[in-house]
C-alpha positions as CSV (number, residue, x, y, z in Angstrom):
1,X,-46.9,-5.7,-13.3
2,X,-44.3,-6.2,-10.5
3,X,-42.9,-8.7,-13.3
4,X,-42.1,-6.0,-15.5
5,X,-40.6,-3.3,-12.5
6,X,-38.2,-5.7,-11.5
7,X,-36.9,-6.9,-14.8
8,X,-36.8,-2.9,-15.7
9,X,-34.6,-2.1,-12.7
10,X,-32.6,-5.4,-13.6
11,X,-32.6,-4.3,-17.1
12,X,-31.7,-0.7,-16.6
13,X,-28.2,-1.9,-13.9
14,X,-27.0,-3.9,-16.6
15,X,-27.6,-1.7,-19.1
16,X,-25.5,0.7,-16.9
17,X,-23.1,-1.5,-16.8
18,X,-22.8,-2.2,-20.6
19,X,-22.5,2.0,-20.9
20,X,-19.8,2.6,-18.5
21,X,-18.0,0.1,-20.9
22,X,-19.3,1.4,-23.9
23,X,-18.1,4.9,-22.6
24,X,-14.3,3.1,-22.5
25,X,-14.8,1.8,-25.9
26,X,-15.7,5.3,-27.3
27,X,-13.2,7.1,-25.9
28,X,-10.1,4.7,-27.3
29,X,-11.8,5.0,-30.7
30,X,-12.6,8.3,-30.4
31,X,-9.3,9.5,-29.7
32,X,-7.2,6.8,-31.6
33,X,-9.9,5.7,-34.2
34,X,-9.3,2.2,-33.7
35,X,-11.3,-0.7,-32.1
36,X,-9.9,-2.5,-28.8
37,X,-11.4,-5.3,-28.8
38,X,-9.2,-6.2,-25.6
39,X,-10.8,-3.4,-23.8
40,X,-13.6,-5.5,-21.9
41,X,-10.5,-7.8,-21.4
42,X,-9.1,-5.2,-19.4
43,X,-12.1,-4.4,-17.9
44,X,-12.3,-8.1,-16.3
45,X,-8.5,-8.1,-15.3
46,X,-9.4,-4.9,-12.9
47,X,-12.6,-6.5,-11.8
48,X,-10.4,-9.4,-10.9
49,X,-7.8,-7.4,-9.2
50,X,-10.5,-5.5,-7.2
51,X,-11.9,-8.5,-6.0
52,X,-8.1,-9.8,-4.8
53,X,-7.8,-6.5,-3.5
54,X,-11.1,-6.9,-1.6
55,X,-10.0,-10.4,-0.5
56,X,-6.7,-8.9,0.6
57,X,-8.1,-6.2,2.7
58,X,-10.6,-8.8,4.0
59,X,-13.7,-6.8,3.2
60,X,-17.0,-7.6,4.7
61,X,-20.6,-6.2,4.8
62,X,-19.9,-5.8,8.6
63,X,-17.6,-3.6,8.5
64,X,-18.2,0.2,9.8
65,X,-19.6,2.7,7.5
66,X,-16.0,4.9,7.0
67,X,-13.7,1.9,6.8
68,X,-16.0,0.4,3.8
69,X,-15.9,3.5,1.8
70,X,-12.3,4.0,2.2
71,X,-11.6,0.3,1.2
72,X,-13.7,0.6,-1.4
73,X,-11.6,3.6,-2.4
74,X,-8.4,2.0,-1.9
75,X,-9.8,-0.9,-4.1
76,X,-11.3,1.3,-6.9
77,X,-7.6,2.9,-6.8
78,X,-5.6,-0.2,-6.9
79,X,-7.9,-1.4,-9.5
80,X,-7.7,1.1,-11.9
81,X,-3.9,1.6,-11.4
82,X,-3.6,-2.0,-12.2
83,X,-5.5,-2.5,-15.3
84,X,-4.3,1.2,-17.2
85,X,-0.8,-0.8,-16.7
86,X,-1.7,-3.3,-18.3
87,X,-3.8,-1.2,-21.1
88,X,-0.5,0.6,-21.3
89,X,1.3,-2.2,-21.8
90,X,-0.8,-4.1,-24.7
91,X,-0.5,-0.4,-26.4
92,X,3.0,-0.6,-26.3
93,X,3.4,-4.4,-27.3
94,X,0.4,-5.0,-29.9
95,X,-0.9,-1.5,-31.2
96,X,2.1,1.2,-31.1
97,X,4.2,-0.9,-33.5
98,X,0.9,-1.7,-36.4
99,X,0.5,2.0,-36.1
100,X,1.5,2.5,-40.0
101,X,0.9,-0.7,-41.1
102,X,-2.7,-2.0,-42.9
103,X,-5.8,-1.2,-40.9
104,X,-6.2,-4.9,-40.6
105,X,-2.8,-5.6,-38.7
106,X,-4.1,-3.6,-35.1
107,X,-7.8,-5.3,-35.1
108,X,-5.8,-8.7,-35.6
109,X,-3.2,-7.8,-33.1
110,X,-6.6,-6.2,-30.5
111,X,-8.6,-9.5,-31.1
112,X,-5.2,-11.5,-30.6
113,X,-4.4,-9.6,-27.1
114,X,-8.1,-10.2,-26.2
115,X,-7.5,-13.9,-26.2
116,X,-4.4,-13.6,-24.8
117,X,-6.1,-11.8,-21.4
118,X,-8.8,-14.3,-21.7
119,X,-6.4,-17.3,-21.3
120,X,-4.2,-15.5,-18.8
121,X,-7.1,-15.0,-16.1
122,X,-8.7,-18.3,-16.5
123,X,-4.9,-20.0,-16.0
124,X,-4.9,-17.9,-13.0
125,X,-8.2,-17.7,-11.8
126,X,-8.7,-21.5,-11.9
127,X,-11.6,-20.7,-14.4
128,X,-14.2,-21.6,-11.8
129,X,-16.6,-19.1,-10.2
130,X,-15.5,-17.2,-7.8
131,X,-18.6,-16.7,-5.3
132,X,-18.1,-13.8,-2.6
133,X,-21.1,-12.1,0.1
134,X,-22.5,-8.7,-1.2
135,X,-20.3,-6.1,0.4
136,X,-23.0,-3.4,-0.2
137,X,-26.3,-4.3,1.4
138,X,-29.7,-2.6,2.0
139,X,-32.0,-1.2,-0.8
140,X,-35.9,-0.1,-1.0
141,X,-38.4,-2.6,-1.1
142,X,-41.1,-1.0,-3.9
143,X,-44.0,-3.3,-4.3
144,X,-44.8,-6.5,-2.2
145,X,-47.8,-8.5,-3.6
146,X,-48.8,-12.3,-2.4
147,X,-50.1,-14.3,-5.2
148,X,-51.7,-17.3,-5.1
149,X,-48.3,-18.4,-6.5
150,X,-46.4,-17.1,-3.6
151,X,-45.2,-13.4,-2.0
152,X,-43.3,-10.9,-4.6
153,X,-41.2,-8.6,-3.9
154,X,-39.8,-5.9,-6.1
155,X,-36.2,-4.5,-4.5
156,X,-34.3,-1.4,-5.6
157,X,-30.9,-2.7,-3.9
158,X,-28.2,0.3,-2.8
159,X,-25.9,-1.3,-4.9
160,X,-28.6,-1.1,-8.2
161,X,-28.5,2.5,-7.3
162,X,-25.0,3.2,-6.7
163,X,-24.4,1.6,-10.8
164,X,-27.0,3.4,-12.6
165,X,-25.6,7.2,-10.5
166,X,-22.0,6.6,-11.4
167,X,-23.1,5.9,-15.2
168,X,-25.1,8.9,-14.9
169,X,-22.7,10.7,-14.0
170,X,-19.5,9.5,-15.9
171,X,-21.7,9.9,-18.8
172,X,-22.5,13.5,-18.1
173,X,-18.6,13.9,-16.9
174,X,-17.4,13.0,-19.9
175,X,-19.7,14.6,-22.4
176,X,-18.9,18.0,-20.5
177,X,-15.1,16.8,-21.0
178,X,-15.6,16.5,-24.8
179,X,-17.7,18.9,-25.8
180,X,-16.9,21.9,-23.3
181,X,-13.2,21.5,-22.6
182,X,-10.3,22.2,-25.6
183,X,-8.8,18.3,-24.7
184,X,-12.4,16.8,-25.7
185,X,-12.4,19.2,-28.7
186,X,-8.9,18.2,-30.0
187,X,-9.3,14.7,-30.1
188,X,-12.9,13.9,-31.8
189,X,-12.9,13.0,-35.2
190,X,-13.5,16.9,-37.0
191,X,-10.1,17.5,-35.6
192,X,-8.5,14.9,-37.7
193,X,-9.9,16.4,-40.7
């Protein structure tokens, strides 16, 4: 049984994390009707710039409570600044110009710019792994169990937490947007019609 707890809670983070990216890939073909297929590509260049920024800022579990949420700040900031210009940019270089053209041209062009961000971070990045300590620690321990096979320990870390709130949220966020505000209502596919 704690088997199944912990692969839940490790099921359920990732599955977070597939969301908020699924939330981005809704959204661009929500309000543009077409597929981005460089949009997890873009999603990896600001994970790698957030971990240069963290490197930068020289980060660390030890620091005090009020600098690490402002860094993290800074970081999520920096991030996100970072990759819309480049999401910006591939618009303007590979999908503004297929606009008119046939509806094969911009998921050639979005699988081309994919590959294209693929290639430019591994150049980069060296391609290797890029280890680096947990900056978030702590969590609840739920069950602890000894075995004849050994001790087990099911852990809800902070950081397990922390993804499957801001999903939450973000979700909620941005059905409210859509369905409540007259931005969300413009831009869905009846108003296309």
């Amino acid at each position: 049984m704690e088997y199944f707890f912990e692969l839940l809670i490790n099921g359920l983070t990732l599955g977070a994390i597939y969301g908020l990216i699924a939330i981005g890939y809704t959204m661009v073909y929500g309000i543009i009707g077409m597929i981005n297929f460089a949009h997890g590509d873009v999603f990896m260049v600001g994970a790698f710039i957030a971990l240069m920024a963290i490197l930068a800022i020289g980060l660390t579990a030890s620091a005090s409570l009020a600098f690490l949420i402002f860094a993290l700040i800074l970081v999520l900031i920096i991030a996100m600044l970072i990759a819309s210009a480049y999401n910006w940019t591939i618009e303007r270089v590979a999908y503004r110009p297929l606009r008119g053209s046939f509806r094969l041209a911009p998921l050639i062009s979005a699988i081309g710019m994919s590959i294209v961000l693929q290639e430019f971070v591994r150049i980069t990045q060296d391609g290797r792994p890029k280890p680096m300590q947990p900056i978030i620690t702590g969590g609840f321990e739920l069950m602890h169990t000894v075995t004849s096979n050994g001790e087990f320990t099911v852990r809800l870390s902070t950081i397990q937490i922390i993804i499957i709130v801001t999903t939450v949220a973000l979700m909620a966020l941005f059905t409210l947007l859509i369905t409540r505000t007259s931005l969300g209502r413009r831009s869905g596919p009846a108003s296309r019609t």
